[in-house]
N, C-alpha and C positions, 0 to 999 in steps of 0.2 A: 314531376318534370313533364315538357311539352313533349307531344310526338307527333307528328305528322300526320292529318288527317284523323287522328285518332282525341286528340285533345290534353289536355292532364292525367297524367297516371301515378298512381305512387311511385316511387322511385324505387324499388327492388323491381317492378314491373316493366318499368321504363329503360332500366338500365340492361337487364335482361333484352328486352330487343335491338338493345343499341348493341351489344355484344354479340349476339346471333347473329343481326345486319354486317357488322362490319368484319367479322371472321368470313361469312359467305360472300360477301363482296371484294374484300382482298384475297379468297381464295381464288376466286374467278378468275382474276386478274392473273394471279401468281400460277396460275392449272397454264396459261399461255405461255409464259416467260419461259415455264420449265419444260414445255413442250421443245418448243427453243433451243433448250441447256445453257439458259441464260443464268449471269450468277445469283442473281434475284428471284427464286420460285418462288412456291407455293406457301410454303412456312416464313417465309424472308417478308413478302405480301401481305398476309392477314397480319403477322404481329406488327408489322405497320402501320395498316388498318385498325388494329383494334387498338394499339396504344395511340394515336390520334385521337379517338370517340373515346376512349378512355379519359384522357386529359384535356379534352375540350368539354367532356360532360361536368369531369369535376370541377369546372373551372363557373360553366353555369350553375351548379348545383350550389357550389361557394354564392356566388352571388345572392341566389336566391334565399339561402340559409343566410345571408347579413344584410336583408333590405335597408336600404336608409345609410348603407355606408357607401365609402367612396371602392365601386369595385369594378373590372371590365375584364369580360370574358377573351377579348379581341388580342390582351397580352401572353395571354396562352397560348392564343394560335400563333403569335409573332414567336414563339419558343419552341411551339412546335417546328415550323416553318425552317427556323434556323438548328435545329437540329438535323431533319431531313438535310439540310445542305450538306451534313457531315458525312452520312450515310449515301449521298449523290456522289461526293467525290471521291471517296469508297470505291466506287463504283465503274468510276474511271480509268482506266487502264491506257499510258501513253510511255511511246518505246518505238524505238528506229522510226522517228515520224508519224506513230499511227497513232489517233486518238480512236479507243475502244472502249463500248460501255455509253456512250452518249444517252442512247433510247433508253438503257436502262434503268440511267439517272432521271432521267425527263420521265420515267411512267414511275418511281418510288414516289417522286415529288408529288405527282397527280394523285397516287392513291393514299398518301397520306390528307391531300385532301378533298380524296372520299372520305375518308376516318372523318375529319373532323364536319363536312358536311352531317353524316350519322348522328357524332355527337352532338349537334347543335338541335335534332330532333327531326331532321329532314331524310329518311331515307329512302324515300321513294326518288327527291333528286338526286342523293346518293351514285343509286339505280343506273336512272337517267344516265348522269356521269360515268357509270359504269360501262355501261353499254356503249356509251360514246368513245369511252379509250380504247377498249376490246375494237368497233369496228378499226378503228386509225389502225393497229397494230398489227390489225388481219388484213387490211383491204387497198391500201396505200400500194403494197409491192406488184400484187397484180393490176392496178389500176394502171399503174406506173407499164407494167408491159403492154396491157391493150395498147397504151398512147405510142408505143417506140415504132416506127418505123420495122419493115421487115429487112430492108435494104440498109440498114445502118448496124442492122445485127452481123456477126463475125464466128467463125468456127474455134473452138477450140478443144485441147484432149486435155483432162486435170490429170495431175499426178497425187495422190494423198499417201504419206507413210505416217502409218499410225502403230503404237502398241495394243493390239487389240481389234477389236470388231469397232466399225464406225459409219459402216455405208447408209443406216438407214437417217444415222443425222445429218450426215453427209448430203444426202440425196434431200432433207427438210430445209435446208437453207438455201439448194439451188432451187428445188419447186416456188422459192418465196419471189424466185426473179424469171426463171425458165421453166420456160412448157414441156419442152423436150429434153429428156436426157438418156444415152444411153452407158450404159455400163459394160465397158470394152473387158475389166478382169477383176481380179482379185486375185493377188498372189502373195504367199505368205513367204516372206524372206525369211524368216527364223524361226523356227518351232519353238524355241526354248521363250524368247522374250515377245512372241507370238506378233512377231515386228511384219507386217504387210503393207503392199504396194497396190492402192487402189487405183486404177486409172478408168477413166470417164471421158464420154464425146459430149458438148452444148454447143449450142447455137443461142449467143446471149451480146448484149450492146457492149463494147468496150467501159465503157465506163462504169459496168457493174462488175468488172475482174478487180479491183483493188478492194468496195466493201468486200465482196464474197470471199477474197482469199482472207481478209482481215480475222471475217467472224470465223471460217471453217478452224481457221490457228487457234480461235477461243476453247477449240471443243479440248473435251479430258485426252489423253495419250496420243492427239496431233502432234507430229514430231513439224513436218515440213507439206508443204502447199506449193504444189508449181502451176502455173498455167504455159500452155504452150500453143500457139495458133497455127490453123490450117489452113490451106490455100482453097482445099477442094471440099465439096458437099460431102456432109458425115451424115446428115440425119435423113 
């Protein structure tokens, strides 16, 4: 089987790299997500990855084991493709008006085809691809802050009641939009069901309080999200 840069290999060889490549490249991917606490980590990622190059490989490997017959790799990827669509919408999570899950679905898609880039014998653009989703994923929300105005930004104090300890994801999906945050308490409402009331000071653009209240409700034992705005300088 082809491999990239590399030429013909026997196929226990071949398949071997195509398996390493798209385990460590849908890891990559999935190592972000789950940074995140998105529902698609790191394990959800690679066997994504790897079942794409899996069944993109055997679909070339078919062809080449029946030269001379009528065969096309290209409808394996159409079956890949639309199976990922079931796994997308999976994915999506929609309730009192909010659609949730969007990005998640839109990076499964793409790293499924990474998998199948691999399995075609290309993993160097795999790669490529790689790195190209990772930056969007990481570089988009700060980008998005350098561009906002400082004057269009607004104060406000968050309320978070959660079961459990939650500040430091808490505090990962404001740093994806705000610079500054201060952490006014932490108080625990009930010992027994370890129920606390997180409240926070930002300084962030109105229009990032409905995503950011959206995803923080994603996280594990978030019961409720308030935001609540202030007239006067917090930070």
């Amino acid at each position: 089987m082809y491999i990239e840069f590399i030429g013909e290999q026997p196929v226990y060889i071949s398949m071997g790299i195509k398996v390493v490549s798209s385990i460590f490249l849908g890891g990559f991917i999935g190592y972000d997500r789950e940074q995140k606490m998105k529902s698609a980590g790191i394990k959800t990622n690679m066997l994504i990855c790897l079942g794409a190059a899996t069944y993109t490989s055997l679909s070339v490997l078919t062809m080449s084991e029946h030269m001379g017959t009528v065969a096309d790799p290209n409808r394996m990827a159409a079956q890949i493709v639309s199976g990922i669509g079931f796994l997308g919408a999976g994915a999506i999570i929609q309730g009192r008006g909010n659609v949730v899950g969007m990005t998640t679905a839109a990076t499964v898609w793409v790293v499924a085809a990474i998998g199948m880039t691999v399995g075609f014998g290309y993993p160097v653009i795999a790669a490529l691809i790689t790195v190209s989703l990772f930056a969007v994923l990481r570089l988009i929300n700060p980008v998005y802050r350098m561009l906002e105005s400082d004057k269009a930004k607004q104060n406000y104090y968050i309320e978070v009641l959660s079961n459990g300890r939650n500040r430091g994801h808490v505090k990962e999906i404001l740093y994806s939009r705000v610079e500054d945050i201060e952490i006014v308490s932490e108080e625990v409402l009930d010992a027994v069901s370890d129920e606390r009331l997180l409240t926070l000071n930002v300084q962030l653009h109105p229009r990032w309080v409905a995503p950011i209240k959206r995803e923080i409700k994603t996280l594990i034992r978030v019961n409720k999200v308030e935001f609540h705005q202030r007239d006067r300088d917090i930070l």
